[in-house]
PATIPA-608654 format. One record per residue (C-alpha): x, y, z; residue number from 1. Coordinates in steps of 0.25 Angstrom, whole numbers, padded with zeros to 4 digits, always signed. Layout:
N
     X     Y     Z pos
     X     Y     Z NUM
...
This chain:
558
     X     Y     Z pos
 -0233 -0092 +0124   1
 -0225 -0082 +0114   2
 -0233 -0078 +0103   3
 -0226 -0070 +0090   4
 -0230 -0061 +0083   5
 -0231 -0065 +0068   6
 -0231 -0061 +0054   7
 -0235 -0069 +0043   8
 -0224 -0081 +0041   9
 -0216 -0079 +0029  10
 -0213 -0094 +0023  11
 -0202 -0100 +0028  12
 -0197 -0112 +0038  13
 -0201 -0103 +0050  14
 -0215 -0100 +0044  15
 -0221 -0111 +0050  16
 -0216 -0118 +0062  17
 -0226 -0121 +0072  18
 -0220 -0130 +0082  19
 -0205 -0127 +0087  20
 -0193 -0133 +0078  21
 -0187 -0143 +0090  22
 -0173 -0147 +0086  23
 -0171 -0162 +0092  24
 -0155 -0163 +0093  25
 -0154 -0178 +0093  26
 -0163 -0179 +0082  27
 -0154 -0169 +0074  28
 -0141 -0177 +0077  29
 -0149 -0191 +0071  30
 -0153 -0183 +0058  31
 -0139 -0179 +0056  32
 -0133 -0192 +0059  33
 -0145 -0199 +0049  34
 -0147 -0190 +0036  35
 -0138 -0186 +0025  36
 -0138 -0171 +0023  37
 -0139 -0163 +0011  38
 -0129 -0155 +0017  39
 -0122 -0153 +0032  40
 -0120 -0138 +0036  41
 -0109 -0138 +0047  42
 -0110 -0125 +0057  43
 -0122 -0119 +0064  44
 -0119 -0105 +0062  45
 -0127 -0095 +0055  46
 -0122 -0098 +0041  47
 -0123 -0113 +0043  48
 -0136 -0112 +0050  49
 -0141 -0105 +0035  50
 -0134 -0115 +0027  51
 -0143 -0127 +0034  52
 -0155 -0119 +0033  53
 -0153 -0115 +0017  54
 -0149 -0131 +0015  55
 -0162 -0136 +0022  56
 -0171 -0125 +0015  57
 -0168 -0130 +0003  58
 -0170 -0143 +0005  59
 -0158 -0149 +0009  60
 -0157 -0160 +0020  61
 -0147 -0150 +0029  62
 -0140 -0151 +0043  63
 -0132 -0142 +0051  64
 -0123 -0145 +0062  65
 -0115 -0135 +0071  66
 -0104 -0140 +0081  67
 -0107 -0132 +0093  68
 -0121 -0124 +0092  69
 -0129 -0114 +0081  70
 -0121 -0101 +0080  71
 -0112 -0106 +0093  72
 -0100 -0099 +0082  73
 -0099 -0087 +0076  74
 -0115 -0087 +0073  75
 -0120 -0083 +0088  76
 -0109 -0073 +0088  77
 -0111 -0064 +0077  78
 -0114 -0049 +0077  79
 -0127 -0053 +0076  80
 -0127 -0044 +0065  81
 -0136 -0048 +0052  82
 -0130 -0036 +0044  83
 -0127 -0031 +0030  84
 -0112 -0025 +0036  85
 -0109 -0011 +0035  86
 -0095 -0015 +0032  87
 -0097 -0024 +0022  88
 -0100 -0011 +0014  89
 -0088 -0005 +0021  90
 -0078 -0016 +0015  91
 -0086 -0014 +0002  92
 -0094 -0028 +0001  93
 -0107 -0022 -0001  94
 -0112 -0035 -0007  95
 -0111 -0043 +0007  96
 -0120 -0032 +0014  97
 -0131 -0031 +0002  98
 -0132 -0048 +0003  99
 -0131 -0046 +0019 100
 -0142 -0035 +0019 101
 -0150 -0043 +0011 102
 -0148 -0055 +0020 103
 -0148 -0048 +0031 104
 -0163 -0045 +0025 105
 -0166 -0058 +0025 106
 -0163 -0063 +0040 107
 -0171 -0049 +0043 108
 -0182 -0058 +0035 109
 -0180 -0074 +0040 110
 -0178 -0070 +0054 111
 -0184 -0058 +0057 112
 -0183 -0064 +0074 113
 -0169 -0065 +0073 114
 -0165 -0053 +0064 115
 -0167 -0038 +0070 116
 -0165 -0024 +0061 117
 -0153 -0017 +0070 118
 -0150 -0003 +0068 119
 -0135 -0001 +0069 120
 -0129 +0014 +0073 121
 -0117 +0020 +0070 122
 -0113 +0032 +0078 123
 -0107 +0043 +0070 124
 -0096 +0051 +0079 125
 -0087 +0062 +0078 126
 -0075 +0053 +0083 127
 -0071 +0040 +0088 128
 -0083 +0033 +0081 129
 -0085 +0024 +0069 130
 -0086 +0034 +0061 131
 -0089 +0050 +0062 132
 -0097 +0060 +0053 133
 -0089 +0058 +0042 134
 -0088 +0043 +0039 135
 -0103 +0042 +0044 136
 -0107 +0049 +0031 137
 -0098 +0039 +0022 138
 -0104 +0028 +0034 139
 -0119 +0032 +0030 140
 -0115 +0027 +0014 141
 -0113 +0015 +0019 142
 -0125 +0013 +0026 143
 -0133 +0017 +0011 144
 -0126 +0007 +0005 145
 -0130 -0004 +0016 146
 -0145 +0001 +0017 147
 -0145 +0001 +0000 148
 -0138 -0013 -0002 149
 -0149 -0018 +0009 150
 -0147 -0012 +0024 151
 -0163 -0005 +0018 152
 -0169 -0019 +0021 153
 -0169 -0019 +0035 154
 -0180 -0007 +0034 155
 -0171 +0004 +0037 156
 -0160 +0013 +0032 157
 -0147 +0018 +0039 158
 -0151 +0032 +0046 159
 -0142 +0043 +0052 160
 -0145 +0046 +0066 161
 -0142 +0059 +0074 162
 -0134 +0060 +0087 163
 -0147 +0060 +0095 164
 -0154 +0046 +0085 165
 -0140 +0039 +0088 166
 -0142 +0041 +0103 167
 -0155 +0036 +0105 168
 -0151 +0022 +0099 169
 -0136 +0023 +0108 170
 -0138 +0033 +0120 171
 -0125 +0028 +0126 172
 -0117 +0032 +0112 173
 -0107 +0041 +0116 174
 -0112 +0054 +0112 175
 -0099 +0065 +0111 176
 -0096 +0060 +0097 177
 -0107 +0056 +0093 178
 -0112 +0065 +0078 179
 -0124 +0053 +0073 180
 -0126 +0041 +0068 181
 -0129 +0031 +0058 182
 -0139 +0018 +0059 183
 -0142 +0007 +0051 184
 -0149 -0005 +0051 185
 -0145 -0022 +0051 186
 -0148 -0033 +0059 187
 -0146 -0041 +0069 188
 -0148 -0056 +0074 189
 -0146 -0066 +0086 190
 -0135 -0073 +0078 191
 -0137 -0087 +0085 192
 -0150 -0087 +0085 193
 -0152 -0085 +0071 194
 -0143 -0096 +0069 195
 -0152 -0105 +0077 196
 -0164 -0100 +0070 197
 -0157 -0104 +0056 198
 -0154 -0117 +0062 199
 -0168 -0121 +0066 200
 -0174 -0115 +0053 201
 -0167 -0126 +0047 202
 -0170 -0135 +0056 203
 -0184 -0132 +0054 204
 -0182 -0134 +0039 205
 -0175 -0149 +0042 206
 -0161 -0146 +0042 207
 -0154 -0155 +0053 208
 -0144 -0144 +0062 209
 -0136 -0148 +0074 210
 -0127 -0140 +0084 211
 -0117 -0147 +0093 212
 -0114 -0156 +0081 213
 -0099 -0153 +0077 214
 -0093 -0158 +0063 215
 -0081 -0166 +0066 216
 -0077 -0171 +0052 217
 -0083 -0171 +0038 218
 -0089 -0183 +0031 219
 -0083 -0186 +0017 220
 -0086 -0195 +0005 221
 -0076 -0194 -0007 222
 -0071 -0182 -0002 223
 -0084 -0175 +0000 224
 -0089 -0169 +0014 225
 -0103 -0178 +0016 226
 -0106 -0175 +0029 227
 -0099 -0173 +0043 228
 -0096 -0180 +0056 229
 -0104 -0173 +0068 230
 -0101 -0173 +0084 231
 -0111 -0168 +0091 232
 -0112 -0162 +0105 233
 -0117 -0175 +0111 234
 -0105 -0183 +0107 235
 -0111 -0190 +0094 236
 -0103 -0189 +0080 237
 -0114 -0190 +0068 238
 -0111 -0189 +0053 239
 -0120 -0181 +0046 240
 -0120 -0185 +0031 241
 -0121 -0172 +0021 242
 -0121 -0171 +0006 243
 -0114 -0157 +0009 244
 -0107 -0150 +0020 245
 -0106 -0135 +0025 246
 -0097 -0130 +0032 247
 -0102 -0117 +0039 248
 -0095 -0116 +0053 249
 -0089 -0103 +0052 250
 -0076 -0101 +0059 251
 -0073 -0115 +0059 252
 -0075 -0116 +0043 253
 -0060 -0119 +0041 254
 -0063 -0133 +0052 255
 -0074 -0140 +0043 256
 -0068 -0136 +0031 257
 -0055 -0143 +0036 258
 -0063 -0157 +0038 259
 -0068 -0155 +0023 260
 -0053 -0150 +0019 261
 -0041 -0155 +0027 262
 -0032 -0145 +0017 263
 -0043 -0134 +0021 264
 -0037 -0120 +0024 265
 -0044 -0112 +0035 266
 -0053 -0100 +0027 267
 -0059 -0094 +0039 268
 -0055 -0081 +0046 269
 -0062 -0079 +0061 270
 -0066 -0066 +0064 271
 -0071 -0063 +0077 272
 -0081 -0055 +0082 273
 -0086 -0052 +0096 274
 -0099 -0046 +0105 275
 -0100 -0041 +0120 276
 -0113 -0039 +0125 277
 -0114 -0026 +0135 278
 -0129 -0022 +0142 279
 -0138 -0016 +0134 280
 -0141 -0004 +0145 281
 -0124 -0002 +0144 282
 -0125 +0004 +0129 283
 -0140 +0004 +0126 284
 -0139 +0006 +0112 285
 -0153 +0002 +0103 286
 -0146 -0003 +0090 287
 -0130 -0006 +0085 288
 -0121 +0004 +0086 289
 -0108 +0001 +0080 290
 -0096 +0010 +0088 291
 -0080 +0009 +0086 292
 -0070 +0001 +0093 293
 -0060 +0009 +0097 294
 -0046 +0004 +0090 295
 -0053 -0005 +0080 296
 -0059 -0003 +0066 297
 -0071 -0012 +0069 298
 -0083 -0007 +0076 299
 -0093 -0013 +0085 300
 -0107 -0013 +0087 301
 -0116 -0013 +0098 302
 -0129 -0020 +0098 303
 -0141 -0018 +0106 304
 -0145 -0032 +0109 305
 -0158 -0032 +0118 306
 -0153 -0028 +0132 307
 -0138 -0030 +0129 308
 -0128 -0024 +0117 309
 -0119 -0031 +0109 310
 -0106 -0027 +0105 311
 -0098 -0032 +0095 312
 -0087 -0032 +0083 313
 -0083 -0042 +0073 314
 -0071 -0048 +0065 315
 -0060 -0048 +0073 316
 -0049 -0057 +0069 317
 -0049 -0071 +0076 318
 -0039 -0081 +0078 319
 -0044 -0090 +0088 320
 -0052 -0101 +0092 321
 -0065 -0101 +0083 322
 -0071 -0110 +0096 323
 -0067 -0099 +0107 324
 -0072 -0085 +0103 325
 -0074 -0076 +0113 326
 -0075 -0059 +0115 327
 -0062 -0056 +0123 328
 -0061 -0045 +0132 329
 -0052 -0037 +0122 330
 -0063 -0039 +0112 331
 -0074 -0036 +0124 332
 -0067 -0022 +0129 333
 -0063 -0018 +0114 334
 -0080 -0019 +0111 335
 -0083 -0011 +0125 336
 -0073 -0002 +0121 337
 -0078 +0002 +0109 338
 -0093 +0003 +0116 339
 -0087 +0011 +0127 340
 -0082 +0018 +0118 341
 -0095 +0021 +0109 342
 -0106 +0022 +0120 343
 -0106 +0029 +0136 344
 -0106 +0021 +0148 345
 -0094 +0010 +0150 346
 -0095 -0003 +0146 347
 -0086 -0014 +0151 348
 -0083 -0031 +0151 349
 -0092 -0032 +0163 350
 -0105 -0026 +0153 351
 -0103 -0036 +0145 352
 -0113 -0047 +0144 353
 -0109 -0056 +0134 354
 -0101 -0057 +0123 355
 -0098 -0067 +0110 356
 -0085 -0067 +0100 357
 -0088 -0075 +0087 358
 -0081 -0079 +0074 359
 -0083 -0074 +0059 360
 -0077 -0083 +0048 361
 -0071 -0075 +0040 362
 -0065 -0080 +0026 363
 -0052 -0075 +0022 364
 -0039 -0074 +0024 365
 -0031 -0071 +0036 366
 -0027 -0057 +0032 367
 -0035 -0044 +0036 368
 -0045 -0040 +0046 369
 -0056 -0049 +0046 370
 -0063 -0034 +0047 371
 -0060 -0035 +0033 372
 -0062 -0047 +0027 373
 -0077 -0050 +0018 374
 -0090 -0057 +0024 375
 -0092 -0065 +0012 376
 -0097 -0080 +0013 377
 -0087 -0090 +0006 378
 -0095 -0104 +0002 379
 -0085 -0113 -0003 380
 -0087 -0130 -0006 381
 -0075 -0137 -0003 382
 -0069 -0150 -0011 383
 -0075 -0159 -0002 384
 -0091 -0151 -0005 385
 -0094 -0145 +0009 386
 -0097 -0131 +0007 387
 -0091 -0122 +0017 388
 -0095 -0107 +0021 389
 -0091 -0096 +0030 390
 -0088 -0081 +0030 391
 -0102 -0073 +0029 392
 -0110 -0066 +0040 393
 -0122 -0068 +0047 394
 -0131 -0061 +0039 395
 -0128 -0067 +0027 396
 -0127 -0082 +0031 397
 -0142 -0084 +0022 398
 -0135 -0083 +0010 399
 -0122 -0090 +0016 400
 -0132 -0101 +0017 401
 -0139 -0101 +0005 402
 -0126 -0102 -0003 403
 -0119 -0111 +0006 404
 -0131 -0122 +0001 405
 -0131 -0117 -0013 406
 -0117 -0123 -0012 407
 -0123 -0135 -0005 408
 -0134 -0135 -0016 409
 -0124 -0137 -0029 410
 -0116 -0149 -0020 411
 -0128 -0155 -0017 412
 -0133 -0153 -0033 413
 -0148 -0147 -0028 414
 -0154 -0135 -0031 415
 -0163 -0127 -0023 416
 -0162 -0111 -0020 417
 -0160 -0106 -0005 418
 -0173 -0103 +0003 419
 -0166 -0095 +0016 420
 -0166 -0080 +0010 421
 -0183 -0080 +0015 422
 -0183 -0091 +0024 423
 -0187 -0088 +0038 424
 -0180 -0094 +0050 425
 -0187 -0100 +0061 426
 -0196 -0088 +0069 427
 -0194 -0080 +0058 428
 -0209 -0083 +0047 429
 -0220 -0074 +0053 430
 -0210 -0065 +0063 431
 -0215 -0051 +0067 432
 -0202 -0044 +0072 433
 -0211 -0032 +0075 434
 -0221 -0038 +0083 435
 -0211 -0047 +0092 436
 -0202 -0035 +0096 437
 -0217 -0029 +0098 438
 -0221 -0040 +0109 439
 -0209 -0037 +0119 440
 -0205 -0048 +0130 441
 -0202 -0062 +0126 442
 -0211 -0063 +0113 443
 -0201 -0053 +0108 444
 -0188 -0060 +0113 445
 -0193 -0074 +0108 446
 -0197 -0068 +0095 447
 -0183 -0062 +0092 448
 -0176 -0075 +0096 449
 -0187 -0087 +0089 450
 -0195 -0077 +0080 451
 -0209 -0085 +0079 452
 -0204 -0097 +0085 453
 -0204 -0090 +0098 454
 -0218 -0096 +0100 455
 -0211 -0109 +0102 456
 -0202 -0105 +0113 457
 -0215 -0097 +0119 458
 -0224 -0111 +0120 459
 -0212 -0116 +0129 460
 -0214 -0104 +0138 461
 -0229 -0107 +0137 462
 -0226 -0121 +0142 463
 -0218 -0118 +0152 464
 -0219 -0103 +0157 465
 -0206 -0103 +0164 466
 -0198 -0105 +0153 467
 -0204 -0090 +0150 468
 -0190 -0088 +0161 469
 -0176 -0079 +0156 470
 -0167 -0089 +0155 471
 -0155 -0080 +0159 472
 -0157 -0068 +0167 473
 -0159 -0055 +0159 474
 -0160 -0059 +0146 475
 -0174 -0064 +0138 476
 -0170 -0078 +0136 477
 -0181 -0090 +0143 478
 -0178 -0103 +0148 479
 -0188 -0106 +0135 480
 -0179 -0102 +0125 481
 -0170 -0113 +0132 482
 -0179 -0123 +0131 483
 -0181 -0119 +0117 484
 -0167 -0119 +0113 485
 -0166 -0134 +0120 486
 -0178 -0138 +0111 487
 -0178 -0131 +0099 488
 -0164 -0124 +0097 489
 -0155 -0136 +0100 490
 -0148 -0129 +0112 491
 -0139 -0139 +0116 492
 -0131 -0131 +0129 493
 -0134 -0119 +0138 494
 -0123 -0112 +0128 495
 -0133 -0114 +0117 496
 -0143 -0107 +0123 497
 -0138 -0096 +0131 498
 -0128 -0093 +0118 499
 -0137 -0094 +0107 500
 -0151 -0099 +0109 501
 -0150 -0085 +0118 502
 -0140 -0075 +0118 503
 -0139 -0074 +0133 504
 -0125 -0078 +0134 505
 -0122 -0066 +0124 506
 -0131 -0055 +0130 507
 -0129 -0061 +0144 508
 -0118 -0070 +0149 509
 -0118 -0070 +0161 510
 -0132 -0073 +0164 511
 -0130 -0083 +0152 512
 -0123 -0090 +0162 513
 -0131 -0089 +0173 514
 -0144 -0097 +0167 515
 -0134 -0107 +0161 516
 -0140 -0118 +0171 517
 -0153 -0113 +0168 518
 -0151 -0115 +0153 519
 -0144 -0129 +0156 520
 -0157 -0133 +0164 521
 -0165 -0130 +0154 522
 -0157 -0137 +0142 523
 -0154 -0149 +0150 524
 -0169 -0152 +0152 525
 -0173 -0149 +0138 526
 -0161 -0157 +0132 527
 -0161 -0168 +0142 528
 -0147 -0164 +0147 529
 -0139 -0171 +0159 530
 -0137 -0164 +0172 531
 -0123 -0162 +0167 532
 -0124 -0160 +0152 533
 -0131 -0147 +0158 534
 -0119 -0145 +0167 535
 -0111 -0146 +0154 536
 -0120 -0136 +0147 537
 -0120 -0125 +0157 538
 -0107 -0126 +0163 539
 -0100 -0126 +0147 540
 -0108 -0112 +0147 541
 -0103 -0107 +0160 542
 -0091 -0110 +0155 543
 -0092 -0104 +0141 544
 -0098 -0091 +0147 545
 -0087 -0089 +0157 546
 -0076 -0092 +0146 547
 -0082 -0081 +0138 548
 -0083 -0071 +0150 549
 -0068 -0074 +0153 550
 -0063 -0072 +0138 551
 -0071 -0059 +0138 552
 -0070 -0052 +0151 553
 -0055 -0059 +0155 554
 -0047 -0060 +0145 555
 -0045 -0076 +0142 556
 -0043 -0079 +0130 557
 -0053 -0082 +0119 558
């Protein structure tokens, strides 16, 4: 049995949980085809996922459905970054980084398992980095106004580091150039795992949420959107009636508002972002450092993440398929370049592990880089009442919630305040951070994915000792987390788990796909699946894994 550490609870929804929250699908679909909503949230990414949780935490009978899986879009493929943004003050918008700070803040607070203090560096060079000497000093001004506007709530301020300091957190930084450095602190999450934890809080709070439930048209009555017709993944159409109706899917914002507005003109602009995964012993860096890409005015950062490091940049310009997003191998060799370029050693396609592309909906017009075009939210109420949202970021999709229901609130004509801004998530009341990362070994991993509900997924293993087992070769995840997922997580498919409920297929593919049948056994029992729905499941990975692999190592395109 795993046994957390603990603090005293803070009050919340988490606070007091004694027995797991078991989420029965069929009995989800039969609550949403029998009750009438106060209001229908449509998307199971992260801003949707807070929009159902404010609704239902103030009372409201609320429901969430999501056409493939929680965070399957742009919400599992992030920078996993929960982070004021230095450039934000660059483009002059300090009042987005003081309101992100201060949400950033607050994540630090609710879910303390999922949200980690990150020290970022930035090497200071001579030449041919992103910046020398001389801009470092107008750099470090920068870094003031991010600690005074709120940076200073994470616990520390930005320091200046020697040659030898910057060294010792990236001993494989090319040295011939190298004059100091420059640190400074954010955070960083599991992106689809805080999805899912935001899910089940509401969940845990009486909101009804569904993935594999795609809209497929609006209900309407005199002109007003009252609900929407639903096809689920086992072939059934429900219509789920709804006094209010939001529409928070992202990059495919311009789809739903086109079943409310057949005259609708499309708002969102896509920008894309991308992520390999290399072996941490190839760069063996102890925090983010952020390097130049040869060529381009973008940098990238490199992450460590446990035993592998994350390499990424964001807000390329997109103009394809919102349902095909892949890293290509021109996007793959410009992020090795610029880490070849940056650290010793040699990296090439054949260290990389994993790797994800992902969509930001941007709201704007056509013109411009994306690199330059605001984070802002836009909230608007259409003539037919649903309330549509998009644009943000991650770290500030609390508030993005909270005002999203506000809106709801006043169609609705209720009052009541927003309760999320000191509600902790599920694993989150009575968390000791500390004491986890102090017990090592599979306390530690458990407690950094499930915070105090880790206990639950422990009593599994106490029942059965061999689910204690790695469930793919090399990495931390046990066959019990499956069956956990399968119970309590509403994993539907071997992509749900090896994609989201874990991170294996990101921070290891190929072994990923190597315990697919394995993951297929276990679901299958759990979930009463046939002999060929399993066939179904694993193969549709295979498949899945060897498309990406194809796109990003050969060329095909994406």
């Amino acid at each position: 049995m795993i046994t957390m550490p603990a603090r005293k609870p803070r009050r919340g929804a988490a606070a007091t949980r004694r027995t797991p929250l078991l989420l029965d699908r069929a009995a989800l679909k039969r609550d949403l085809a029998d009750d009438t909503y106060d209001v229908l949230v449509v998307g199971g990414g992260v801003t949707g996922a807070y929009a159902v949780l404010d609704a239902v935490s103030r009372g409201l009978r609320a429901a969430l459905v999501e056409k493939d899986d929680f965070a399957s879009g742009t919400s599992s493929k992030s920078s996993k970054m929960v982070h004021g943004g230095l450039r934000y003050i660059e483009q002059g918008n300090v009042n987005l980084v003081r309101h992100s700070l201060l949400e950033r803040h607050r994540f630090r607070r609710n879910a303390p398992h999922l949200v980690h203090r990150l020290p970022f560096l930035f090497p200071v060079l001579e030449k041919e980095g992103v910046f020398d000497a001389r801009l470092a000093k107008g750099f470090e001004g920068l870094l003031w106004t991010y600690d005074l506007v709120g940076g200073w709530r994470i616990g520390k301020l930005h320091q200046r580091l020697t040659v030898p300091e910057v060294l010792a957190q990236a001993p494989t930084l090319r040295a011939e150039n190298l004059k100091g450095g420059l640190m400074y602190f954010d955070a960083r999450t599991d992106d689809a795992r805080l999805v899912l934890t935001l899910v089940r809080t509401a969940a845990a709070l009486g909101a009804t949420v569904l993935n594999g439930a795609k809209v497929d048209s609006l209900l309407t009555r005199s002109g007003r959107v009252c609900g929407a017709r639903v096809a689920t993944g086992e072939g059934e159409t429900l219509e789920v009636r709804a006094r209010t109706v939001v529409n928070a899917t992202g990059v495919w914002t311009d789809q739903v508002d086109s079943m409310a507005d057949e005259g609708h003109r499309p708002q969102v602009r896509p920008a894309k972002g991308v992520h390999i995964v290399v072996p941490w012993e190839k760069v063996r860096i102890n925090c983010t450092v952020t390097v130049p890409i040869p060529g381009r005015a973008r940098r990238a950062t490199c992450t460590r993440w446990g035993n592998a490091v994350v390499l990424g940049t964001t807000d390329e310009d997109y103009q394809g398929s919102a349902d095909d997003v892949h890293c290509t191998r021109q996007e793959m060799e410009f992020l090795l370049e610029g880490a070849n370029t940056a650290f010793e050693g040699k990296l090439g396609p054949d260290d990389v592990v994993g790797s994800i592309g992902g969509l930001r909906p941007l709201v704007g017009g056509k013109e411009g880089a994306t690199l330059d075009m605001r984070r802002d939210h836009h909230i608007t109420v259409g003539a037919s009442g649903m309330v549509t949202v998009t644009g943000g970021k991650l770290t500030t999709s609390r508030h993005m919630g909270e005002l999203v229901v506000d809106k709801v609130m006043a169609l609705l004509g209720r009052k009541g305040r927003s309760r999320t801004a000191n509600l902790p998530l599920l694993g989150g009341a009575g968390y000791d951070a500390e004491a986890v990362a102090a017990s090592g070994g599979l306390a530690a991993h458990l407690g950094e994915r499930y915070g105090t509900e880790a206990r639950f997924v422990g009593d599994l293993i106490a029942e059965d000792p061999s689910l204690a087992e790695p469930v793919v070769a090399g990495q931390p995840y046990t066959k019990a987390e499956v069956v956990y997922a399968a119970r309590a997580e509403l994993a539907r498919s071997v992509d749900d788990v090896l994609s989201r409920r874990t991170r294996a297929r990101l921070f290891a593919r190929d072994a990923s796909a190597e315990a697919a049948a394995a993951v297929g056994a276990i679901l299958g029992r759990e979930l009463n699946l046939t002999e060929t729905e399993v066939d179904r499941s694993v193969t549709a990975y295979l498949d899945a894994v060897q498309y990406e692999k194809s796109v990003l190592l050969e060329g095909a395109a994406a």
